[in-house]
C-alpha positions in Angstrom: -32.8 -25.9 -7.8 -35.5 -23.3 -6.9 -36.4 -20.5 -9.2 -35.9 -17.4 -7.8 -38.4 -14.2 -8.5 -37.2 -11.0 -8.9 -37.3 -10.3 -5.0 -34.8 -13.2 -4.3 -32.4 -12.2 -7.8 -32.3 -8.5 -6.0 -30.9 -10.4 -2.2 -28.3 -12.3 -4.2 -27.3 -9.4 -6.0 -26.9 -7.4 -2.9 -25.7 -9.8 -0.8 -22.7 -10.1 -3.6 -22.3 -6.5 -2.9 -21.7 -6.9 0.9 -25.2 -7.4 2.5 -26.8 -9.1 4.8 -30.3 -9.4 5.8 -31.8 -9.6 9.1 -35.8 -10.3 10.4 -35.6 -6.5 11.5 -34.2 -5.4 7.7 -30.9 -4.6 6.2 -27.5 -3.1 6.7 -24.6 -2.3 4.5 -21.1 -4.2 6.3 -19.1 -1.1 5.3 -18.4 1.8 7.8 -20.9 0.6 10.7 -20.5 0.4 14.1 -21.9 -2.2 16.9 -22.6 -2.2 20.2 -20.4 -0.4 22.7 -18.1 0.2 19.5 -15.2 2.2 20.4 -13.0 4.8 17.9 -9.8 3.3 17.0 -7.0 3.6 20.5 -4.7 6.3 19.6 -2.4 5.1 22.1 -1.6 0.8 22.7 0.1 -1.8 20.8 1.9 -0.8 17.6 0.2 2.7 17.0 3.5 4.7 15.8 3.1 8.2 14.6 4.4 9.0 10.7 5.1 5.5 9.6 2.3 3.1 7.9 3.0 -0.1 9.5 4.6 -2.2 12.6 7.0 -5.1 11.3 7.2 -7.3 14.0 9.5 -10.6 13.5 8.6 -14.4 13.8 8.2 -15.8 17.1 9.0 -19.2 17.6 9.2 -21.6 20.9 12.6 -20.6 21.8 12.7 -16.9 20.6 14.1 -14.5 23.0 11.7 -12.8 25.4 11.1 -9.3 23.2 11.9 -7.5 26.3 15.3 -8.5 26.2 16.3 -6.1 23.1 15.6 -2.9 22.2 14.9 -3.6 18.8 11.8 -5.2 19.6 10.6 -2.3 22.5 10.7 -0.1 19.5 8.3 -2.4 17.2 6.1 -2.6 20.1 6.3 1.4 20.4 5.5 1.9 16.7 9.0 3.3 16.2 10.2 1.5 14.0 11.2 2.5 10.7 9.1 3.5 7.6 9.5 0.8 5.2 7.7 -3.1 5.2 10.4 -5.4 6.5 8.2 -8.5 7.0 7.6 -10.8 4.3 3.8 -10.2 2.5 1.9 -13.8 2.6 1.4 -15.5 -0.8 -1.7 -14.4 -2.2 -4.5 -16.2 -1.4 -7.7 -16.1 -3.4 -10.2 -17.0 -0.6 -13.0 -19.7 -1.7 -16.7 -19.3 -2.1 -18.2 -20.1 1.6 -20.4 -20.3 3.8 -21.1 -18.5 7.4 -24.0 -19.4 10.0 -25.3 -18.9 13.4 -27.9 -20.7 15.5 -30.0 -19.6 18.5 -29.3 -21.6 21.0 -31.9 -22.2 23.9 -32.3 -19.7 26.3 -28.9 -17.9 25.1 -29.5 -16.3 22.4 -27.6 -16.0 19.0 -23.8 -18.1 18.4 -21.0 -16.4 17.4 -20.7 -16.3 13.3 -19.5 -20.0 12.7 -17.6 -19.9 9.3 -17.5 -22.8 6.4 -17.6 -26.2 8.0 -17.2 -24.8 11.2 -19.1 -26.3 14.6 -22.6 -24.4 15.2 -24.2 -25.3 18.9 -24.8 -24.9 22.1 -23.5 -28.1 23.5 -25.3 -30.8 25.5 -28.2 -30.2 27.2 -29.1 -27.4 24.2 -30.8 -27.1 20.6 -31.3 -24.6 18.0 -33.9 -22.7 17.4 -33.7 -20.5 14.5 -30.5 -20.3 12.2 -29.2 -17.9 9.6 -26.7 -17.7 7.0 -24.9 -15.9 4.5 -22.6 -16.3 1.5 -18.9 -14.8 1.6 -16.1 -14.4 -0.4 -18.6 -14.3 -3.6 -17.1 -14.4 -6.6 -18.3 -11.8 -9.4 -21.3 -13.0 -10.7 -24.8 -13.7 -9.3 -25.2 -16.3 -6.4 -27.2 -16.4 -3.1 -28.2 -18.8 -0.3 -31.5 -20.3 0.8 -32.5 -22.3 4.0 -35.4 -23.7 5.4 -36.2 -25.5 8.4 -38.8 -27.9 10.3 -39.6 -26.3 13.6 -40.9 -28.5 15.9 -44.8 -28.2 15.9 -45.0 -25.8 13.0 -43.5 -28.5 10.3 -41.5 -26.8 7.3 -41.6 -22.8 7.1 -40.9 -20.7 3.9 -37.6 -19.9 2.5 -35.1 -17.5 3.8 -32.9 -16.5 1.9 -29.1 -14.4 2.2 -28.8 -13.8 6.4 -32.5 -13.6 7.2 -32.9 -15.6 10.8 -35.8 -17.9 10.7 -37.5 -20.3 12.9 -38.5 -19.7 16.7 -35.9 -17.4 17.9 -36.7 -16.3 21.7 -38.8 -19.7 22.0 -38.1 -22.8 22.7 -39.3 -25.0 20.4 -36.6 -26.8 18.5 -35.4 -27.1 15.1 -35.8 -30.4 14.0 -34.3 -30.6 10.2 -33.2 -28.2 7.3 -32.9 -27.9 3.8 -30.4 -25.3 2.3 -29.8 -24.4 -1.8 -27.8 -22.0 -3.5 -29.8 -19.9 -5.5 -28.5 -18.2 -9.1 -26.9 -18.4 -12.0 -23.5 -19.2 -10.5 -24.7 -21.9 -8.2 -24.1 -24.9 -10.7 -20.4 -24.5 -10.3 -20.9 -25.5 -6.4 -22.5 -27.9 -3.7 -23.7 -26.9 -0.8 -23.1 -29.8 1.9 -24.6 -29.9 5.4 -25.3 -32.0 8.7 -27.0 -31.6 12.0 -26.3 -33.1 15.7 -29.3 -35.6 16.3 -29.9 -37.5 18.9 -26.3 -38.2 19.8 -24.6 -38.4 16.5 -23.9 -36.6 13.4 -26.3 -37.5 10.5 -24.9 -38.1 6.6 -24.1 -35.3 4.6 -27.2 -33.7 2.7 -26.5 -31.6 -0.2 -28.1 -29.5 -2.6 -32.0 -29.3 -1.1 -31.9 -32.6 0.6 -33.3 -33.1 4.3 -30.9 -33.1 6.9 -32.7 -34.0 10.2 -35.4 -36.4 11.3 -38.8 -34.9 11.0 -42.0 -36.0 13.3 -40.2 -37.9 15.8 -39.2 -35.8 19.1 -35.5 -35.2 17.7 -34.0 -31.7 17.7 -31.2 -30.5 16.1 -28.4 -29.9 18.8 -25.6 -28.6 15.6 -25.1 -27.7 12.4 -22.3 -28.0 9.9 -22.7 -26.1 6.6 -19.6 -26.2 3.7 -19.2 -25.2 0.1 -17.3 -27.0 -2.5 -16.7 -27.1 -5.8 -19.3 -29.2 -7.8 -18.6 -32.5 -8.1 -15.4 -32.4 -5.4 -17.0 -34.5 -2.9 -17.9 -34.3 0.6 -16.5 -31.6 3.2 -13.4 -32.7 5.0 -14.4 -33.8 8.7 -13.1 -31.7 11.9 -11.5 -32.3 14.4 -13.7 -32.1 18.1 -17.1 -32.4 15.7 -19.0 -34.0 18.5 -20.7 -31.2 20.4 -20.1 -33.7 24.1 -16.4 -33.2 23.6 -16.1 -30.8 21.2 -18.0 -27.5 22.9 -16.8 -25.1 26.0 -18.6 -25.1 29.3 -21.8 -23.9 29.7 -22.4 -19.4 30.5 -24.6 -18.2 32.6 -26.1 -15.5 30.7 -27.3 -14.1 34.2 -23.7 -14.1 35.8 -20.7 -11.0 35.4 -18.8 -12.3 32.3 -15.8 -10.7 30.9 -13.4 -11.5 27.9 -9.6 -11.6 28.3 -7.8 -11.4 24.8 -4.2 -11.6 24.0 -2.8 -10.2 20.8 0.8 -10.7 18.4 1.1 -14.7 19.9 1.2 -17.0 20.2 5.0 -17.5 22.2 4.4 -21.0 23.4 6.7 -20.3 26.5 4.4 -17.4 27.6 1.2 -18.6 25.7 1.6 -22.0 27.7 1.6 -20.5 31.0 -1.9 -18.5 30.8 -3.2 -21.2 29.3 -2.4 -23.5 32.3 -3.9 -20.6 35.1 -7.0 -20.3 32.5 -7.7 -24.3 32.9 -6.9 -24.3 36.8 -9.4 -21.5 36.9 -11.9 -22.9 34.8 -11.8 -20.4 32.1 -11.4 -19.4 28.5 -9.5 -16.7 26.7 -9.4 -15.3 23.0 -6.0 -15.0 21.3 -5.4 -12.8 18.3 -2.6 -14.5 16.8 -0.1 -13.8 14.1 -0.2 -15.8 11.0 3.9 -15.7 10.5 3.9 -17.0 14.1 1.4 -19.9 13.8 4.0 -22.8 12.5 6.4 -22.6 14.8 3.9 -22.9 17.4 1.7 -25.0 16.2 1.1 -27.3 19.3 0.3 -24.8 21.5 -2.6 -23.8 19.0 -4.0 -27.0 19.4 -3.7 -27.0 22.7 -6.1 -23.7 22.9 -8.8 -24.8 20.7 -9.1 -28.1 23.0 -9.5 -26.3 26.0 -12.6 -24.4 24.4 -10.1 -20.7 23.9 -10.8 -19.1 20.8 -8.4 -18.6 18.3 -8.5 -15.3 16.4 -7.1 -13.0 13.7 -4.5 -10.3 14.1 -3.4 -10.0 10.0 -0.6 -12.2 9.0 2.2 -9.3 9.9 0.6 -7.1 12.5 0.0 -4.5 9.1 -2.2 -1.5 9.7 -5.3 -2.9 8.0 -6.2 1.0 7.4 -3.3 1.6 5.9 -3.2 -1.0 3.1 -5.4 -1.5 0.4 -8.5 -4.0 0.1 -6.3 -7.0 -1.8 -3.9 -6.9 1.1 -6.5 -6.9 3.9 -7.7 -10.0 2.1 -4.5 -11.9 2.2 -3.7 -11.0 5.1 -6.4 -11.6 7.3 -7.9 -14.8 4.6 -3.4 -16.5 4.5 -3.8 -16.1 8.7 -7.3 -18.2 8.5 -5.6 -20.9 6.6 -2.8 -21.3 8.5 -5.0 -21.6 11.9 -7.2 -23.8 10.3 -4.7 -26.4 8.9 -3.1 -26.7 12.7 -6.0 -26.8 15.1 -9.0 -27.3 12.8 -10.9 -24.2 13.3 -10.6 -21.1 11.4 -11.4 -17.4 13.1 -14.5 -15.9 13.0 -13.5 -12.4 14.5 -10.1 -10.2 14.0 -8.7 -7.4 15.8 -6.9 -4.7 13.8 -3.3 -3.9 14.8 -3.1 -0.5 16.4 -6.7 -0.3 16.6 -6.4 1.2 13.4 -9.8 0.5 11.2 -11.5 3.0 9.0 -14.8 2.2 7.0 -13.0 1.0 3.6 -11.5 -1.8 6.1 -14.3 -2.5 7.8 -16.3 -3.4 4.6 -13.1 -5.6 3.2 -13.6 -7.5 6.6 -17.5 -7.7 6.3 -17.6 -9.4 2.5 -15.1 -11.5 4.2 -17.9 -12.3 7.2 -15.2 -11.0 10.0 -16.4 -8.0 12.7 -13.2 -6.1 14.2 -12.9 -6.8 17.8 -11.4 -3.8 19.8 -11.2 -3.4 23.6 -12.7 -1.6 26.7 -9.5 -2.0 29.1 -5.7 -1.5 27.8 -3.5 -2.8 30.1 -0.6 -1.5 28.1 1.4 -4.3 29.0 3.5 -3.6 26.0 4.5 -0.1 27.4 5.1 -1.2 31.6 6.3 -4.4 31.0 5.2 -4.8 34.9 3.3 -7.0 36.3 1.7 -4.8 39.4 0.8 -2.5 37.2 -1.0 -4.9 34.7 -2.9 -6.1 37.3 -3.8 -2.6 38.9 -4.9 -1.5 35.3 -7.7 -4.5 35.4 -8.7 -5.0 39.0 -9.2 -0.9 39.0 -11.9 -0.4 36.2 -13.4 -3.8 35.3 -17.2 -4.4 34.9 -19.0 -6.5 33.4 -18.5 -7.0 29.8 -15.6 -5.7 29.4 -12.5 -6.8 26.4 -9.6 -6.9 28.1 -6.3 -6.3 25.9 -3.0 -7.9 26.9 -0.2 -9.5 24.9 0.9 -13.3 25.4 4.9 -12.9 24.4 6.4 -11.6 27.0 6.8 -13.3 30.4 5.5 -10.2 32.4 2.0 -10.7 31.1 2.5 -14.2 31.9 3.7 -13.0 35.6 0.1 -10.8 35.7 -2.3 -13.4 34.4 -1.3 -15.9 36.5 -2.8 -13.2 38.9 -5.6 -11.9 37.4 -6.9 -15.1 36.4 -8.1 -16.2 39.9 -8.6 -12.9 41.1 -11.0 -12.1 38.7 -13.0 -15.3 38.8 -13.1 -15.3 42.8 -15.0 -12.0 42.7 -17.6 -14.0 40.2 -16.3 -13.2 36.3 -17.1 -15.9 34.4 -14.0 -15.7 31.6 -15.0 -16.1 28.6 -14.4 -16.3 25.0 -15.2 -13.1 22.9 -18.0 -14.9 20.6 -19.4 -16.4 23.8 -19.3 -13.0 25.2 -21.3 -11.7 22.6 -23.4 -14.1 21.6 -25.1 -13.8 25.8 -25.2 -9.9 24.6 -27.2 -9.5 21.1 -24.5 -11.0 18.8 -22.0 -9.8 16.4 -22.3 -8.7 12.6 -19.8 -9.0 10.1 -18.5 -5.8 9.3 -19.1 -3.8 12.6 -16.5 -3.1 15.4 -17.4 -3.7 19.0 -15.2 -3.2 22.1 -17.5 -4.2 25.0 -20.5 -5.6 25.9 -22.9 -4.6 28.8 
C-alpha cells in the first residue's frame, strides 16, 4: 500500500466529504448545476400543490391501463391525498464502491460507470484517460489511487480521488493500470479490476497489481473496477461483459442526437411496444423506472439493457426526493439500484427526481452517492392529454438537437405516440440515444449536478 503525504490524506478526507477532483480543480457535489441545467418543472408528472409526496401503486404485466380509473389520474395530477400510502423500502446501507469513466477515442468522456459496471467504447475504440472516485464512504478516512501506462509515455504518476489522467483529447491508448486504495480504512477492503485486451478480458488484478499488457501494441478497449470486502473474493461476473456483444451502436458525435426518456415504468404491455419501434428504428431510449415496479416486470428489464437502452432511477415510490430527508433519499434511490441490478445486471448511473422536485440538500445526498439528477428540455405532458396527436405535436414542434424528451411508458397512449415519433424523428436525422451517451458526446456528467439538455 502507498503512503500517502499530507496532500493525498487532505483528497481522501475531502473526497469522504462529497468531492471530487478534476484536471481543471475541484467542486463541491452539493447544490451545483450542469450544463443546460434547468429549475425544477412546476408543472409535469406528480407535482401536486400542499401535499409532500405522490403514492403511485405497483404496476405489474397485467395491471389495468391507469387511464382507466380515476384514482390513478389523480396520482398522476399530484392530487392525491396528504399522507404516505406506499410501502418505504427496507433500509439499505449501501456498500463502499467504486465509480469510473474512460475517454473513449475521438468521443470524449463515458457516462459515470458504477461498481463493476462495463466502462468502453465498444469495438473499434480504446481509452485514453480514466478517472475514478470512491462513493458511499463510510466514516472514516479512505481514498482511491490509479495509475496507468499510456502508450509511448510508459507509467505516469498517481492520481488520486476523480482526477482524469492519461491522454485525454489524444489518441494514444491506454495500455494497463494499477489502482490502490489509500488510508487508514483501506485494509478492510480490495480493490479488484480488469481491462478488455486484445479480444478478451484479462484475470482480476487487485490491490496495486498490473492489469494490462505493457510494451506490446495492446490497448485497453474496457475497464471493470469493484470493491469488496477484504478477503471476500473476486467480483461477481456480469452479464453482456464482452464489449462485441455487450456495448450499443456506435454515435456520431457530428450527427443531431436527442434522448427520449420514459419515467414511473416499466408496464411491460406498454414498455414492450416502444421498445419494439425503438429496435425497428435502430435506436435507444432511457427509462426511469420504479423500484416497487421492477419484479413484476422483470423480463422486460432485461430485455432493455440487451438492446443497449438505459435503465435508470426514479426513487423506489415516486417520493419527492426534496421533500424527504437524506436517509430516505438513500434508500430510496440506493433499494431501486439493487433491485435493477439483481434483474438485468446493470445498476443506474443517473436518476431523475419525481416532480422535478430537487433542491441542493438532495442534490448533495445524490452526489456522495455518485448519481447526477436528469431533468428534461421537452414535457410532453402525456400524463395530463393522455393523446397521442398531441404528444406527438408537443415533440415534432420544438425539438433540437440535444434535447431530454420526457414521456411516461404506462399508459398505451404514449405507446400510440412513440410508435410515431420514433421513425419520425430518426427520418429527419436524430440519432436516439441513451442519456449517458448523450452526454458523454457533450462534455459529460458530474455526480451531484442536474442537467436537462445538451447542445
Amino acid at each position: 500500500m502507498k503512503t500517502m503525504g499530507m496532500a493525498r490524506r487532505a483528497a481522501a478526507l475531502l473526497a469522504a466529504a462529497g468531492i471530487i477532483f478534476s484536471a481543471q480543480g475541484f467542486s463541491s457535489y452539493a447544490g451545483v448545476t450542469g450544463v443546460g441545467a434547468a429549475q425544477p418543472e412546476q408543472g409535469g408528472p406528480g407535482v401536486s400543490s400542499g401535499t409532500a409526496e405522490e403514492t403511485i401503486s405497483e404496476i405489474g404485466p397485467g395491471t389495468a391501463d391507469p387511464q382507466e380509473t380515476k384514482a390513478a389520474d389523480a396520482q398522476e395530477a399530484g392530487q392525491a391525498e396528504a399522507g404516505d400510502q406506499a410501502a418505504q423500502p427496507a433500509e439499505a446501507g449501501p456498500l463502499l464502491a467504486a465509480n469510473y469513466s474512460g475517454f473513449i477515442v475521438q468521443r470524449g468522456w463515458s457516462g459515470i460507470t458504477q461498481d463493476n459496471g462495463l466502462c468502453g467504447g465498444g469495438p473499434g475504440t480504446w481509452l485514453t484517460a480514466f478517472k475514478a472516485n470512491l462513493v458511499n464512504i463510510p466514516a472514516g478516512q479512505i481514498g482511491i489511487c490509479y495509475q496507468v501506462n499510456l502508450s509511448g509515455s510508459g507509467w505516469l504518476e498517481w492520481a488520486y480521488d476523480g482526477a482524469e489522467t492519461g491522454g485525454a483529447g489524444g489518441v494514444q491508448p491506454l495500455e494497463a493500470i494499477r489502482m490502490e486504495l489509500t488510508g487508514e480504512l483501506a485494509s478492510g477492503y480490495d480493490l479488484y479490476y480488469k481491462v478488455f485486451q486484445n479480444g478478451a478480458w484479462t484475470p482480476w488484478a487487485v490491490n496495486g497489481g498490473t492489469a494490462g499488457t505493457e510494451g506490446m501494441g495492446l490497448w485497453m478497449e474496457a475497464v471493470r473496477v469493484s470493491i469488496t470486502a477484504r478477503g471476500a473474493g473476486e467480483p461477481a461476473e456480469i452479464q453482456e461483459a464482452v464489449p462485441a456483444t455487450g456495448m450499443t451502436a456506435a454515435v456520431d458525435p457530428a450527427r443531431p442526437m436527442i434522448a427520449l426518456t420514459f419515467d414511473d415504468g416499466p408496464r411491460t404491455a406498454v414498455t414492450s411496444r416502444i421498445l419494439d419501434s425503438l429496435q425497428a428504428n435502430g435506436g435507444r431510449a432511457t427509462f426511469f423506472m420504479l423500484g416497487l415496479n421492477v419484479n413484476a416486470n422483470a423480463d422486460v428489464i432485461r430485455r432493455m439493457a440487451a438492446q443497449g437502452c438505459e435503465v435508470a432511477n426514479h426513487t423506489h415510490d415516486h417520493k419527492y426526493i426534496s421533500k424527504i430527508g437524506a436517509d430516505a433519499i438513500v434508500s430510496q434511490v440506493g433499494t431501486t439500484n439493487q433491485k435493477i441490478a439483481a434483474v438485468c445486471g446493470v445498476s443506474p448511473v443517473i436518476m431523475r427526481p419525481p416532480g422535478g422536485f430537487i433542491d441542493s440538500t438532495s442534490l448533495s445526498v445524490l452526489g456522495s452517492m455518485g448519481m447526477p439528477a436528469v431533468m428534461w428540455s421537452i414535457d410532453t405532458e402525456d400524463w395530463k392529454n393522455r393523446n397521442p396527436q398531441k404528444i406527438i405535436d408537443s415533440v415534432l414542434g420544438k425539438v433540437r438537437d440535444g434535447d431530454i424528451i420526457l414521456m411516461h411508458d404506462i399508459y398505451t397512449t404514449t405507446a400510440d405516440a412513440a410508435e410515431v415519433l420514433i421513425p419520425a424523428l430518426t427520418a429527419q436525422g436524430y440519432q436516439l440515444v441513451t442519456v449517458s451517451e448523450l452526454a458523454a458526446c457533450r462534455g459529460g456528467m458530474v455526480p451531484g449536478n442536474k442537467y436537462s439538455r445538451f447542445r
